[in-house]
N, C-alpha and C positions, 0 to 999 in steps of 0.2 A: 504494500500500500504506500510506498515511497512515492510514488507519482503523483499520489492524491497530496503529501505534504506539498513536495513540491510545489505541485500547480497553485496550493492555500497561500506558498511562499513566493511565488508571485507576485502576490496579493498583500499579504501582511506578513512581518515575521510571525510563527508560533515557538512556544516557548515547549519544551520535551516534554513535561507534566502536561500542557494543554491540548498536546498533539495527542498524547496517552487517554487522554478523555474524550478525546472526541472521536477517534479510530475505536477503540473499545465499545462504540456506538453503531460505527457504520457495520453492517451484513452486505456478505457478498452474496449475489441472484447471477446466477448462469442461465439463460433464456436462449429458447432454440428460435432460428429465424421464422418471421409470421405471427413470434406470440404476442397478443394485445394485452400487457400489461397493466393500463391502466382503460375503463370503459365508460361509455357516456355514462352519465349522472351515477360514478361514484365519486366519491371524495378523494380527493388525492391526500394519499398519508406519506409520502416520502418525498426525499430529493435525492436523485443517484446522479451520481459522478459514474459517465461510463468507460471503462476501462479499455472496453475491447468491441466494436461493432455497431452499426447505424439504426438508429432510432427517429421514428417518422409522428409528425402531429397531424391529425388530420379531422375532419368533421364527418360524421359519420353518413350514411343515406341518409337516418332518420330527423337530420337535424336541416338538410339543405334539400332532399329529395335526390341528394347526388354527393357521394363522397368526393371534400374535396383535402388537398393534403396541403399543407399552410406553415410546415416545418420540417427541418430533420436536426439532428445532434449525432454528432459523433466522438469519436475516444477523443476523452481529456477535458470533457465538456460536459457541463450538468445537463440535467434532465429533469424534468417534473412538470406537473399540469401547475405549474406554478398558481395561478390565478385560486384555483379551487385548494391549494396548500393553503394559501394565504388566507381565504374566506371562511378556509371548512363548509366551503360548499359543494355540490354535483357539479363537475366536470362538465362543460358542454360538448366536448370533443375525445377523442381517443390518443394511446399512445402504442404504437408498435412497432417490435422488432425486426427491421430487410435484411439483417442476419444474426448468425448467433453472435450474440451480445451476452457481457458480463460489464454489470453494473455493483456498485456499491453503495448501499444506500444506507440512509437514516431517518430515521420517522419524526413525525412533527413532534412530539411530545421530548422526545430522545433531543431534536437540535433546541429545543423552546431552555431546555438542561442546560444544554450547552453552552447556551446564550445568558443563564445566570451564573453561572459556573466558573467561566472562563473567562481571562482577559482577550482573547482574541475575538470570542465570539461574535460580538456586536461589531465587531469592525467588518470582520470576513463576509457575516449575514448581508449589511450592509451593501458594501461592496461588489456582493455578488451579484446583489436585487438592481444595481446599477450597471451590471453589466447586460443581464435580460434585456432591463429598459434600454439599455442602446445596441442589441441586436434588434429587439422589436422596432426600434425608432431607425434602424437600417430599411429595414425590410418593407414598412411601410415607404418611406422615402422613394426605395426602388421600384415599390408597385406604383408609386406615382410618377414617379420622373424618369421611368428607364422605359425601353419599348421592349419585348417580350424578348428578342434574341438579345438585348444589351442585358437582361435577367441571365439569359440559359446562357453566355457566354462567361459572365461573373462569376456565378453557381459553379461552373468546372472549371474557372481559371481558378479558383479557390480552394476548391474542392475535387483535383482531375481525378480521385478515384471515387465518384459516381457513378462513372461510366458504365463500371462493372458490378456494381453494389445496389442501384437503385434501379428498377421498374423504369420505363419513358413513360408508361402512362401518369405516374406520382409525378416526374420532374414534370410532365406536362400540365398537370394541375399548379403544380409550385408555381410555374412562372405564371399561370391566368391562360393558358391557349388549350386549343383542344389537339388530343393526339396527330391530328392531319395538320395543323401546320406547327407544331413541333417539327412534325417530318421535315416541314419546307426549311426552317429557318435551318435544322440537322445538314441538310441538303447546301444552302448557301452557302453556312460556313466550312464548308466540307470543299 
């Protein structure tokens, strides 16, 4: 779980005892590819840090009449229905595994410890919820101000091992097109 420091020490120094408290929390979950993790209107009780493999957010049919996929997270990056963490409310959306993934997570009541406990906590907490909000405040930006191949071009200059990890019809949702001109734009920059 050194990577998990790591990546916290990024972020903020932790002190050995804080690190000792807070790893002594997280569970490791080895998930086969396809499993949905987390389901529309449950509460989300964790926050996983994934170690090893691509995790997808998406809306399910029953919410739009048409699954659509509006995230992914990959190794070395958190994970959670953050929203529904936050509220302890029903999830409006899903989260699932595009391959086998191993995450390490920690439960709300477990980090809420953490967070009186420890001198890192509240900064890390923090910090963390500030990085969400400027992924999300990416990603809207992009749906407004990029045109669909200036998205799919981003996505895999960022990210060039999609290519072989994620479904075209997800990344076709992701950027806002439908599968046939996915193809085209696939087609131009090719």
């Amino acid at each position: 779980m050194q990577f998990i420091r790591k990546h916290i020490e990024d972020i903020s120094k932790i002190s050995d005892s804080d690190w000792a408290y807070f790893s002594d929390r997280l569970v490791a979950r080895h998930l086969k590819k396809r499993t949905v993790f987390l389901k529309y209107n449950e509460v989300e009780d964790q926050i996983s840090f994934i170690s090893s493999g691509v995790v997808r957010l998406y809306l399910p049919n029953e919410v739009k009449g048409k699954e659509v996929t509006f995230g992914f997270s990959f190794k070395n990056q958190f994970i959670s229905a953050y929203d529904s963490f936050l509220t302890r409310k029903p999830s409006l959306y899903e989260l699932e595994t595009l391959s086998d993934t191993t995450l390490y997570s920690i439960s709300y009541n477990d980090l809420q410890d953490v967070y009186s406990n420890t001198e890192f906590g509240n900064l890390v907490g923090r910090l963390t919820a500030e990085r969400l909000f400027m992924l999300k405040s990416i990603r809207e930006q992009s749906l407004l101000c990029e045109t669909a191949e200036e998205r799919y071009f981003n996505l895999f200059k960022q990210r060039p091992e999609l290519v072989t990890v994620i479904p075209l019809k997800y990344v076709s949702s992701y950027i806002g097109v439908t599968p046939q001109a996915l193809s085209r734009i696939r087609k131009r920059i090719t």
